[in-house]
Backbone as a ProteinNet text record, in pm:
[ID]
protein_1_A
[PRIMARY]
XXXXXXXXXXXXXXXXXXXXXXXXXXXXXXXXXXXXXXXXXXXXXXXXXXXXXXXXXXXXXXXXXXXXXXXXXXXXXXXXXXXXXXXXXXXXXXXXXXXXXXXXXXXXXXXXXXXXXXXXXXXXXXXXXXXXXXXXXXXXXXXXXXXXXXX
[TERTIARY]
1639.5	1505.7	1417.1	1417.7	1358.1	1400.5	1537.7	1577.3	1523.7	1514.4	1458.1	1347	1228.3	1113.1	1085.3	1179.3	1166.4	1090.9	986.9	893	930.3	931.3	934	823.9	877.7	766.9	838.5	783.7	832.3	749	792	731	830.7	752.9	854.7	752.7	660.1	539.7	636.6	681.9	747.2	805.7	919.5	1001.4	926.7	824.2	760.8	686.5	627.1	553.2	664	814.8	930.7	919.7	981.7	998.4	943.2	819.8	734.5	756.3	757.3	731.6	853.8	1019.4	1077.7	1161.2	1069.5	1079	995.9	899.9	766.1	858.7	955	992.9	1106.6	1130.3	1290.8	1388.1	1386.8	1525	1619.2	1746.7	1861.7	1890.2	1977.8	1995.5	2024.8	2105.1	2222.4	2127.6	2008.9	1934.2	1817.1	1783.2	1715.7	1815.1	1915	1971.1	2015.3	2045.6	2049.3	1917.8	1786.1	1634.7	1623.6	1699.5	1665.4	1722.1	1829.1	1971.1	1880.8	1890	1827.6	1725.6	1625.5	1457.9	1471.5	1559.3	1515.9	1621	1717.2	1752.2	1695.5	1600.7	1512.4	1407.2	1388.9	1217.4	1316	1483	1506.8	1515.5	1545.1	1605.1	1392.5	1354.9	1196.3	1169.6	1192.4	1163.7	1236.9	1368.8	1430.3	1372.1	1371.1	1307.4	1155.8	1087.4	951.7	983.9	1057.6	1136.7	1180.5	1258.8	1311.4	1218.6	1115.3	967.3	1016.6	1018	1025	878.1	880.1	751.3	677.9	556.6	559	427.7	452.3	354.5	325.2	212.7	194.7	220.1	293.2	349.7	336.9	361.8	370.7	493.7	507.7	552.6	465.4	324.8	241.2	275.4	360.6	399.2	444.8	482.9	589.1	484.7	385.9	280.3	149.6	70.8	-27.1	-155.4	-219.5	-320	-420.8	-450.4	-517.3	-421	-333.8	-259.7	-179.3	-218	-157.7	-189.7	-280.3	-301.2	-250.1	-133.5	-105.2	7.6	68.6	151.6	119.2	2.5	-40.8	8.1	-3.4	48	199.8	268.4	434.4	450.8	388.6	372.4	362.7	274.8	259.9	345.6	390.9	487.9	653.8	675.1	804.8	755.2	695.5	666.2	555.9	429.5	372.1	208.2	144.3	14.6	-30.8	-159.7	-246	-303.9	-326.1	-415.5	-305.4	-147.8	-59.3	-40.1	-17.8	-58.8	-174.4	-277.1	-388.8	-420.3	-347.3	-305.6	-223.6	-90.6	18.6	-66.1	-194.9	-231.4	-341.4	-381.9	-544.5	-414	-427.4	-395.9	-288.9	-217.8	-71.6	-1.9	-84.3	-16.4	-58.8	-186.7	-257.2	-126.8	-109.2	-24.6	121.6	169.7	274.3	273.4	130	96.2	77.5	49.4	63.1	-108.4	-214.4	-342.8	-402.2	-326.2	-412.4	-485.7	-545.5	-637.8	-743.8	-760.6	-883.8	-886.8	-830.3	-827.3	-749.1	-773.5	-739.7	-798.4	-914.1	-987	-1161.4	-1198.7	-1383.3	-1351	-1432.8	-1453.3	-1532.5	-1598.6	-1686.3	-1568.7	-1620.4	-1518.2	-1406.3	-1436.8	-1284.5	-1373.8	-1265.7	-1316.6	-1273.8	-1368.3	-1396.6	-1406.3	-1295.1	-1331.5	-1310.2	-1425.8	-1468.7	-1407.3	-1401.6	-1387.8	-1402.3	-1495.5	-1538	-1520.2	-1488.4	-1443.4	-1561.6	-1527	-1639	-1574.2	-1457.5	-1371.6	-1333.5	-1270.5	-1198.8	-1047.8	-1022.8	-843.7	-765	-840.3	-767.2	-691.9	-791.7	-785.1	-681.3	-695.8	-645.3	-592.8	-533.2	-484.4	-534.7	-511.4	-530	-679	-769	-920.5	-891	-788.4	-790	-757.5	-736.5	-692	-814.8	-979.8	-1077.5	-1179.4	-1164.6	-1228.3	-1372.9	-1510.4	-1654.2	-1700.9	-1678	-1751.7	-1680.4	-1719.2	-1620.3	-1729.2	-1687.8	-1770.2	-1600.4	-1681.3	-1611.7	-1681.9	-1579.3	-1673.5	-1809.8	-1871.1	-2023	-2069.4	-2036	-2072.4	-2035.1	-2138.5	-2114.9	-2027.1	-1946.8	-1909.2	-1874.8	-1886.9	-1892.8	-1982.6	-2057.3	-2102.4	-2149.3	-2037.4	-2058.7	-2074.1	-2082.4	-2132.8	-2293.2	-2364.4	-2510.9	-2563.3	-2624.3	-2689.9	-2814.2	-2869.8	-3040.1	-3037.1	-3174	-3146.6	-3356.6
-599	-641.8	-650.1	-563.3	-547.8	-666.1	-713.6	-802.3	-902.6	-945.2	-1091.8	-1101.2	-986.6	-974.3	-1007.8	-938.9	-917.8	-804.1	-855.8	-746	-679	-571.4	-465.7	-496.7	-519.4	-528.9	-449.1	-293.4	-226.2	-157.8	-145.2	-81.1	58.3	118.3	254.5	376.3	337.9	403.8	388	294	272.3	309.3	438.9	487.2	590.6	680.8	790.5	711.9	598	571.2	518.3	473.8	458.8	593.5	634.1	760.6	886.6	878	953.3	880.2	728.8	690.4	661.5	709.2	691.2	710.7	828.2	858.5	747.7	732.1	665.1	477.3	428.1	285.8	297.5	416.4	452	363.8	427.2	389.6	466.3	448.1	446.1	573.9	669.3	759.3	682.6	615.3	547.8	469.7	433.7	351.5	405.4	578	678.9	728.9	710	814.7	708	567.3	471	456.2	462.2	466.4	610.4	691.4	831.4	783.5	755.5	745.3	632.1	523.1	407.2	425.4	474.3	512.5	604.1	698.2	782.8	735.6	615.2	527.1	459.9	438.4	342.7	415.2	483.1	557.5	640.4	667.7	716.3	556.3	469.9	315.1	337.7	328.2	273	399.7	524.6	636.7	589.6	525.8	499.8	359.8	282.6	154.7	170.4	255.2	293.7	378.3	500.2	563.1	480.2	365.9	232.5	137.8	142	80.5	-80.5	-76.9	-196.1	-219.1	-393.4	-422.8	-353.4	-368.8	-311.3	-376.1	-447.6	-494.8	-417.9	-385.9	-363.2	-431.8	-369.2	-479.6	-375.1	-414.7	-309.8	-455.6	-360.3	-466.2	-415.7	-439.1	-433.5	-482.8	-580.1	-601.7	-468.6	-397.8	-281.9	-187.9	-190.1	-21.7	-113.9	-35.9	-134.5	-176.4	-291.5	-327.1	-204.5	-190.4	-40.4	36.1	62.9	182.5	127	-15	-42.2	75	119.5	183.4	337.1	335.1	464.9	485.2	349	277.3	368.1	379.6	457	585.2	678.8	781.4	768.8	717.7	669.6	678.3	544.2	523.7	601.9	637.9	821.7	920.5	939.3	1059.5	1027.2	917.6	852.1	745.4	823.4	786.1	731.8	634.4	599.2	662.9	642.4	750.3	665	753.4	683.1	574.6	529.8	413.7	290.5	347	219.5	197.2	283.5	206.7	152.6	174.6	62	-52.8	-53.8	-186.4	-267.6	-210.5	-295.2	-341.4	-322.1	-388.7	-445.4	-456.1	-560.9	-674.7	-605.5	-701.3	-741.7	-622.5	-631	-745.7	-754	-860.7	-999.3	-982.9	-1106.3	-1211.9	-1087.4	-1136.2	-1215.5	-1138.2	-1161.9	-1350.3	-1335.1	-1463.9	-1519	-1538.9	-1632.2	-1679.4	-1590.1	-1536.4	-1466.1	-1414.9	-1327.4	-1366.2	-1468.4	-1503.5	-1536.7	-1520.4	-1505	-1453.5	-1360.4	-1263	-1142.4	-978.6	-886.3	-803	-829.4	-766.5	-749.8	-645.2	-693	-696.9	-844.3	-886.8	-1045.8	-1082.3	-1230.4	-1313.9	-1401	-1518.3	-1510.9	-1342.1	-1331.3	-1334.6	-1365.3	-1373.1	-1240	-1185.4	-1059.7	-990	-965.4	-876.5	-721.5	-680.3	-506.4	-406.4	-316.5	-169.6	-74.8	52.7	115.4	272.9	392.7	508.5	605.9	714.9	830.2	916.2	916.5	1012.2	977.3	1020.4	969.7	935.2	810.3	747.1	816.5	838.1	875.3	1051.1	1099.9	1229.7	1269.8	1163.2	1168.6	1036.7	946.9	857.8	822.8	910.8	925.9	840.2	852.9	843.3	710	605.4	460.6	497.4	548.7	493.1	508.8	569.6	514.3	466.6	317.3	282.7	258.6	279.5	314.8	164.5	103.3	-23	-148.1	-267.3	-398.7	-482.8	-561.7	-691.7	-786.1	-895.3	-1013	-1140.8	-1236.6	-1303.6	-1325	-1208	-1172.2	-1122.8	-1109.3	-1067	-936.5	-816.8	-717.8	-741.2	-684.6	-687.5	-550.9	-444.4	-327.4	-233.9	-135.2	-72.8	83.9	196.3	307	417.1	376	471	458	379.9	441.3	516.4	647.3	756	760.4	720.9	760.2	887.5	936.6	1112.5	1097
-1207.9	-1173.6	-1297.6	-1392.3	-1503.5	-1591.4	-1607.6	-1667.9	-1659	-1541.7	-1447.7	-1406.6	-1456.7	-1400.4	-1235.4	-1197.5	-1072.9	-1028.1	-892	-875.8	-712.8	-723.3	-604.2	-494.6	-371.6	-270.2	-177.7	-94.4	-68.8	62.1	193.4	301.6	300	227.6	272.9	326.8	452.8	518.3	665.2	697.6	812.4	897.9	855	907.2	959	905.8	981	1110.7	1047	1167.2	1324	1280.5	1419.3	1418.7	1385.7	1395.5	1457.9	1459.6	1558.9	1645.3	1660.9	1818.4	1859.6	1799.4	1853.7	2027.7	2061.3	2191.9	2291.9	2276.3	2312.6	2339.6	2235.9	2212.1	2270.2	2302.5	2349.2	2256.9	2141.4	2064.4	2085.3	2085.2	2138.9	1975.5	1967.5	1869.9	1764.7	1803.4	1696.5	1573.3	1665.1	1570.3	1485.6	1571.4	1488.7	1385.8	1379.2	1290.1	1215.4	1169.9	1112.7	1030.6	1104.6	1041.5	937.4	980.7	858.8	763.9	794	677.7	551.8	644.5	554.3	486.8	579.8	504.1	411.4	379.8	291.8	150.2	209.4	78.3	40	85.5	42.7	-70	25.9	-54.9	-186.8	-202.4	-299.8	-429.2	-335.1	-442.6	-490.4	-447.2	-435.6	-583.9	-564	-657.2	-829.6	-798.8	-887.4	-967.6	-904.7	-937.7	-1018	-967.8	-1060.1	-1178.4	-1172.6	-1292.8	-1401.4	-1377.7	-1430.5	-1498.7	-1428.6	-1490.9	-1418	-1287.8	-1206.2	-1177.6	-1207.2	-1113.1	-1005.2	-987.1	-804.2	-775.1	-650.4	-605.1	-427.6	-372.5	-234.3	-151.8	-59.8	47.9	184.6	302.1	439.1	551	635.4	720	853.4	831.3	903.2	1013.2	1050.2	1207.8	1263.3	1172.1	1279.3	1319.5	1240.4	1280.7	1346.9	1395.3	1401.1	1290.9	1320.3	1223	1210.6	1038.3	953.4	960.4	975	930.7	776.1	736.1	616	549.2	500.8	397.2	376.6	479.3	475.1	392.8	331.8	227.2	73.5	29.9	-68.6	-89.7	9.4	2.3	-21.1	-4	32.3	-140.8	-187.7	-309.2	-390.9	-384.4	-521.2	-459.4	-357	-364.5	-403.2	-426.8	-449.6	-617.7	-647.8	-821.8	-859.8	-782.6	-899.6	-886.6	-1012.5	-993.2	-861.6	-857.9	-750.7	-804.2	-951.4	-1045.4	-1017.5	-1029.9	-1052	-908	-831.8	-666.9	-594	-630.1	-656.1	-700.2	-831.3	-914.8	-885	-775.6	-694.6	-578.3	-540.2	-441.8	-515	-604.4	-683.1	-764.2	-847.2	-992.7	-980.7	-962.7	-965.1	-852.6	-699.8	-628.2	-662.3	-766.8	-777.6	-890.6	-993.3	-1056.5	-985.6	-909.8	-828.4	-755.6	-729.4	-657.9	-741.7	-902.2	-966.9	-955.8	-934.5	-911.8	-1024.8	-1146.4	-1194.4	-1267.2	-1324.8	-1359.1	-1279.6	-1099.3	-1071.5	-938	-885.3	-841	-883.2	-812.2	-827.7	-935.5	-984.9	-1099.2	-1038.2	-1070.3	-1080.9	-1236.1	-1279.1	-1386.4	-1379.4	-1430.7	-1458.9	-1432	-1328.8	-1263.8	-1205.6	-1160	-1047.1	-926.2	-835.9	-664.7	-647.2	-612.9	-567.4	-398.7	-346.5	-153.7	-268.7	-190.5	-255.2	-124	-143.4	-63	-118.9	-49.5	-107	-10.5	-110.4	-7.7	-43.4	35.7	18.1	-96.2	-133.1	-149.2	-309.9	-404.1	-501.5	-475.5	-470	-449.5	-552.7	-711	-777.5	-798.1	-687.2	-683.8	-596	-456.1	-324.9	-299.4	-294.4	-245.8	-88.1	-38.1	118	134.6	43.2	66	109.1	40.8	89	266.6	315.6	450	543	487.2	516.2	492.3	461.3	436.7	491.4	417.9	442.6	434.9	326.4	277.4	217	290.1	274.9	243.9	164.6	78.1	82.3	120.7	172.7	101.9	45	-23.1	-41.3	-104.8	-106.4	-11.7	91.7	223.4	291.5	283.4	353.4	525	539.7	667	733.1	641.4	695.5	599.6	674.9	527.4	634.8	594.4	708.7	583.8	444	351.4	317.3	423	336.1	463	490.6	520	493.1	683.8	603.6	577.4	494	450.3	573.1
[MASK]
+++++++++++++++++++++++++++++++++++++++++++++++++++++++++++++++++++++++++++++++++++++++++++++++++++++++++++++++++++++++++++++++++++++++++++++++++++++++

């Protein structure tokens, strides 16, 4: 992958989320115990591949969990190798690049297109803080904003 600049796009948040509901979806054993086996080859290929200094861009297979729980992808991310800054960057810059974008998205900087989000928390401290998000700017346009507090 490194050779070929090939970049990592990786849902490895997934399996906890079957996994709890595997009673609930009624999966059949064969296919829970196929989901451990696999998922935790994965999240080891995924550990190795960042060790390696593989691309990485953010990805989910958001069909399988439901919509907002993407961001529970982050945590996945830093505990299977990368800081909380370079899993941030696999979802700004880093996918912009991927898309063949980085010159005008995935940055705040003069003449990038800019969607903002904004937490209460430090991401870099906690990762977790991304999974609530307070404040959304949408092409210029507030569309959520649950961080300002009258005092």
């Amino acid at each position: 992958m490194i050779e070929k600049g090939t970049w990592l796009v990786a849902d490895i948040y997934n399996d906890d989320y079957l996994l709890g509901k595997a009673v609930e979806f009624h999966l059949p054993q064969e296919s829970i115990d196929k989901e451990k086996a696999i998922g935790q080859l994965q999240r080891d290929n995924f550990a190795k591949a960042v060790k390696a200094g593989v691309k990485v861009a953010y990805g989910t297979d958001a069909g399988v969990y439901p919509h907002g729980d993407n961001a529970r992808q982050f945590y996945y991310m830093v505990k299977y190798g990368l800081t909380p800054a370079q899993a941030i960057r696999s979802a700004t810059s880093g996918a912009a690049e991927l898309l063949g974008k980085g010159g005008s998205i995935g940055k705040v900087a003069p003449g990038f297109y800019a969607d903002l989000v904004a937490v209460e928390q430090d991401p870099l401290a906690d990762v977790r803080a991304l999974e609530n998000i307070g404040f959304v700017l949408k092409g210029g346009v507030i569309v959520k904003n649950a961080l300002t507090k009258e005092k």
